[in-house]
N, C-alpha and C positions, 0 to 999 in steps of 0.2 A: 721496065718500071723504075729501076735505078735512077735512070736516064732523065726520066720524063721528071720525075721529084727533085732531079738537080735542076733540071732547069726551069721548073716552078719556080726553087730557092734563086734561080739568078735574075729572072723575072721581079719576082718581088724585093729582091736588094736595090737591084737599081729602082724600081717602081718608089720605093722608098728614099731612096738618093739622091733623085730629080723632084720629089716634095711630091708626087702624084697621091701615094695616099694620105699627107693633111691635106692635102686640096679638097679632096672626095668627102676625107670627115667632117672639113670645116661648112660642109655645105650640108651636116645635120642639123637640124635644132636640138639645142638643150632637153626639148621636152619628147622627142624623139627616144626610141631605144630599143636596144637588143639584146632579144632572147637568142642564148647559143643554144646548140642540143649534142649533149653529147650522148654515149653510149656507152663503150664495155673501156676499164683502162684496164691493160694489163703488160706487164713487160714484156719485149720484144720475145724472150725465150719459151713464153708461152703462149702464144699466138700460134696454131696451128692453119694448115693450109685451110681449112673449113669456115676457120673466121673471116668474114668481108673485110678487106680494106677500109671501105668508108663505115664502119662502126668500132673505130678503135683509135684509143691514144695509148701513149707510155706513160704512165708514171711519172715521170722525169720532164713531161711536156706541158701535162696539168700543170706542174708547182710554176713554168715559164710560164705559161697561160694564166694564171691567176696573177703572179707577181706583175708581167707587164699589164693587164686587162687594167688593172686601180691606177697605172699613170694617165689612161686615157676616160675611164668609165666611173662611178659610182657602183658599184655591185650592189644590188639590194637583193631582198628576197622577192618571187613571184607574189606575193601575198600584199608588196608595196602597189601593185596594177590594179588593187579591188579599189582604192580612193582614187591612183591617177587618170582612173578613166572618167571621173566625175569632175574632178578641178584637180590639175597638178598641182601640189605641194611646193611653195618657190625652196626651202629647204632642199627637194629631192632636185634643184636644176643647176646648180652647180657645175655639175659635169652631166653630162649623155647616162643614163638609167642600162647598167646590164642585168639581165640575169643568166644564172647557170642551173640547166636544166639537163638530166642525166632520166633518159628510156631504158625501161623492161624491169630495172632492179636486179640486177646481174650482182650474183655475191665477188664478182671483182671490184665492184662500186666500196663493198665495205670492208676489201682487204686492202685497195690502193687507195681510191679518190677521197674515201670520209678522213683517213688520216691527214692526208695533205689540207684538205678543205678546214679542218679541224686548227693544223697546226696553222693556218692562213686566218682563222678566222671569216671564211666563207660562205656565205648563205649560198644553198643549193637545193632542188626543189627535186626527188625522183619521184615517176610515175609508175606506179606498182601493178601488172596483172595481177589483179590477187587471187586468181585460179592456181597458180603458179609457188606463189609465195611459201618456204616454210616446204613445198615437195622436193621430191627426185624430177619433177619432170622437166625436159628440154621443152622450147620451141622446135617445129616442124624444118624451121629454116636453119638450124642446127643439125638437123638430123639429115637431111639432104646433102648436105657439104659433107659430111664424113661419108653417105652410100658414095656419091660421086669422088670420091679420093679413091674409094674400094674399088670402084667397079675399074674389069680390065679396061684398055686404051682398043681394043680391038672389037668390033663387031661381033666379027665370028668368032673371038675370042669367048663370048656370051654365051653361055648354056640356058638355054628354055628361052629362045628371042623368041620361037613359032608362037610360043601361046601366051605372049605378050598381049593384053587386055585394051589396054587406052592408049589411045594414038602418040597422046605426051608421052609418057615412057620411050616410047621408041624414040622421039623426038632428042630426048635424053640423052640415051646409050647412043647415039649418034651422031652427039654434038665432038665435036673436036676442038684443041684449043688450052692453053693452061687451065689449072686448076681453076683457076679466080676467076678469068675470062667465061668460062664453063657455068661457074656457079652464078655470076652474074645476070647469063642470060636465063638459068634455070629458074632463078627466082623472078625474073620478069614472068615467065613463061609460068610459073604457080600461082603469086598473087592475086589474079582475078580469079580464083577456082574457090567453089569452096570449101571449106574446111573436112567436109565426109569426102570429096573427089581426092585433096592433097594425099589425107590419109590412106587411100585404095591406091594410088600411086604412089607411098613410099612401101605400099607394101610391099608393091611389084617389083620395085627396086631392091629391095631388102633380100627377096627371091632372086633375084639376078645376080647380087652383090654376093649370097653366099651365108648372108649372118644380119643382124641388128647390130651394126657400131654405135650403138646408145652408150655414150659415156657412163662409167659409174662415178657416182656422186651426186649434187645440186649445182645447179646453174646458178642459183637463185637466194637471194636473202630471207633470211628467216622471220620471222616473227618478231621474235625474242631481239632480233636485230634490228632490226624495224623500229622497233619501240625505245632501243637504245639510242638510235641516231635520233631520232624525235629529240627525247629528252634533252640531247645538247641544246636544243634551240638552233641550233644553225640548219639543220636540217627537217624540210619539209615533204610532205608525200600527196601526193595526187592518184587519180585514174587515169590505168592504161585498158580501162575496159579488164571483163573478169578472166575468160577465155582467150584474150589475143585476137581475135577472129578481125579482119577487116570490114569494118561497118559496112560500106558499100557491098558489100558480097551476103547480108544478110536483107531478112522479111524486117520491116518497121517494128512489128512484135519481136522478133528475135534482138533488135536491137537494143530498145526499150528494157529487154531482160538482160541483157550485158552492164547496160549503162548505172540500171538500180543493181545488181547484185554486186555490183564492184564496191561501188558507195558505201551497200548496205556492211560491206568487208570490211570495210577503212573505220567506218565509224563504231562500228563491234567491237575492232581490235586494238580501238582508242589511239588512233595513229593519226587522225585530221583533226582541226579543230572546224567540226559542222558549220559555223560563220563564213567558213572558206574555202572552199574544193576545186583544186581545177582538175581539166581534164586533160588528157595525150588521145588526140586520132590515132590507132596504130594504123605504121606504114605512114599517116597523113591525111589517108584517103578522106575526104570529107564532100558532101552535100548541103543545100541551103535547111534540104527539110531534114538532115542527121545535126546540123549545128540547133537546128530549135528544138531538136530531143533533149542534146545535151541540156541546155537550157532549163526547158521545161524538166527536167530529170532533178533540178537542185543545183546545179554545177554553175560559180561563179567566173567561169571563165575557159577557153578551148586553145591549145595550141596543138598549129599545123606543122609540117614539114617544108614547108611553101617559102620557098626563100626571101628573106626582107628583113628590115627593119617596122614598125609601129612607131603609131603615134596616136597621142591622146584621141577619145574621140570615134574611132575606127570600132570596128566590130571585135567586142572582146573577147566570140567563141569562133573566130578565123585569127587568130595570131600567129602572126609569119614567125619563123626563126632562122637560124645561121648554121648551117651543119658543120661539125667541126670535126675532123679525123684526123690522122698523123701525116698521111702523104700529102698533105694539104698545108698543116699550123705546125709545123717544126719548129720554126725559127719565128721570131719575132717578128722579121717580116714578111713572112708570110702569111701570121695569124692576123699582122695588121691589112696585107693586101686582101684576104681573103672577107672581113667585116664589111671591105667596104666594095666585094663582090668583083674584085679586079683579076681573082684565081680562082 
C-alpha cells in the first residue's frame, strides 16, 4: 500500500511538472464544476483496520485541500446549483464553481472537519441518515469490518462452520487476504443484499466470531449538533435517505417511504431550509425511475457517486462527483491530478 501511494505521489508531481494537469483544467469551462464527496476525517491514530481506505481523510489534508481548492476554484455552497441550473450567474464564473460535500454525518465530521471548515470559512453541504442521527447505532458496513478483524485467519480454526446458514457467510470466513483486501471484497459481495439478508448474515458472523464488536458510543452527530453547525451558516444538510438502505435493493414503496421520512426529519428538526433540499444516493446506486422519486418527493437536486465533473443544463438529480480520500489527495499534487481524473 506504502508503495503504491508513493508512487501515485511521484505520478502526480511530475504529472504536474510537465503542465499535464493545467492542460486538463484548462480545458473546463468556467461554468463547468465540481462537487467533491468526502467522508469520515479523522487522524491517522484513529483509523482502525475496519475503516475503508477510500472513506477517509486526516485532518491535516482537509485544511491543504481547502487552502489549495480557492487558488484554482470558487467554493460555494451546494445551494448556489438551485439558480445555476437555470442561467449561470456571470458573478459565480470567475473561477470553475466547487463544492464540498461530506456523507453519513459521522460525529468525526464535527470534531475535525466543521472546525477547519469554520476556521476557512468554508461552505460544506452534509447528508444526514436521519434514522441514525442523535443514536448509538453503527452502519452494517462498520460492523462487518470489526466481525472480520475478529474472526480467526483459519477455517478450521472456526467453530460451528457445519451449521453455517447462507452460502455468503462461508463465502466470508473463506476469503484470504489483508484486512482491507477482505473487507473490500465483503462489502462488494453485501451491497446488493438486502438489508433483512445483511442482518441474518452478520448475525452468523457474530456466532462465528464469538461476540458483537459493536463499538460503544456514536458514530454519529447529534441533533443538538446539527442544528449548531446549521446556525454558522456555513454549513448545510441534506438527505442520505432515513435507514441507509440502498435504493436499488428496495420495492418503489419502500423507497418512496425512505425518501419522505428523511425529509419529513430534516424539516421537523429545523435543520433545511424547505426552498432547498438535496439529496445523497447511498452507496450512489441510482435509477432513471429512483431519480424521478427523488424528484417528485420535493428534493431540489440529487448527487451520485458517479465520477465527473457537471455543467449547467445536465440533469440536477444525477450529479457526478469527485471521490476524495487520503491514499489518493495527500499532496497537492495529487488532489490536483486526481479532479482532473489523471489518479
Amino acid at each position: 500500500m506504502e508503495i503504491t501511494i508513493k508512487a501515485k505521489s511521484m505520478l502526480a508531481s511530475f504529472l504536474r511538472l510537465v503542465g499535464i494537469n493545467s492542460w486538463k483544467l484548462g480545458r473546463y469551462s468556467n461554468e463547468d464544476y465540481a462537487i467533491l464527496m468526502y467522508h469520515r476525517v479523522l487522524p491517522k491514530q484513529e483509523q482502525g483496520p475496519w475503516v475503508q481506505a477510500g472513506m477517509v481523510v486526516e485532518p491535516d489534508t482537509l485544511e491543504l485541500h481547502i487552502r489549495y481548492l480557492r487558488k484554482l476554484f470558487q467554493i460555494v455552497p451546494l445551494s448556489a446549483l438551485a439558480t445555476l441550473h437555470d442561467r449561470p450567474p456571470r458573478a459565480l464564473r470567475e473561477k470553475p464553481l466547487c463544492i464540498l460535500t461530506f456523507d453519513d454525518g459521522w460525529y468525526d465530521f464535527y470534531e475535525y472537519a466543521y472546525p477547519i471548515l469554520k476556521m476557512n470559512e468554508a461552505p460544506a453541504t452534509v447528508f444526514l441518515p436521519t434514522d441514525f442521527i442523535g443514536t448509538n447505532r453503527w452502519f452494517w458496513t462498520d460492523r462487518v469490518g470489526r466481525l472480520l478483524n475478529r474472526l480467526p485467519n483459519s477455517w478450521s480454526a472456526i467453530k460451528g462452520c457445519s451449521e453455517i446458514q447462507d452460502p455468503l457467510v462461508s463465502q466470508i470466513v473463506q476469503m484470504r487476504g489483508t484486512q482491507e483486501s477482505r473487507l473490500e471484497r465483503v462489502m462488494a459481495l453485501l451491497k446488493p443484499c438486502r438489508v433483512e439478508r445483511v442482518e441474518r448474515i452478520l448475525s452468523e458472523l457474530t456466532a462465528l466470531a464469538g461476540e458483537d464488536p459493536v463499538p460503544v458510543g456514536r458514530a454519529f452527530v447529534s441533533w443538538e449538533e446539527v442544528r449548531e453547525m446549521s446556525a454558522s451558516g456555513l454549513i448545510a444538510f441534506g438527505s442520505h435517505t432515513a435507514g441507509h438502505p440502498i435504493l436499488t435493493t428496495l420495492t418503489a414503496d419502500e423507497a418512496r417511504h425512505e425518501l419522505k421520512k428523511s425529509m419529513d426529519s430534516l424539516i421537523c428538526n429545523k435543520v433545511v431550509d424547505p426552498a432547498f433540499i438535496p439529496f445523497c444516493y447511498p452507496n450512489g446506486n441510482y435509477s432513471e425511475s429512483l431519480s424521478g422519486m427523488v424528484q417528485d418527493a420535493g428534493y431540489h437536486l440529487a448527487v451520485t457517486t458517479q465520477y465527473g465533473w457537471n455543467h449547467p443544463g445536465e440533469n440536477p438529480y444525477t450529479l457526478r462527483r469527485i471521490a476524495i480520500h487520503q491514499d489518493m489527495t495527500s499532496t497537492e499534487a495529487m488532489l490536483e491530478s486526481r479532479i482532473v481524473n489523471l489518479i
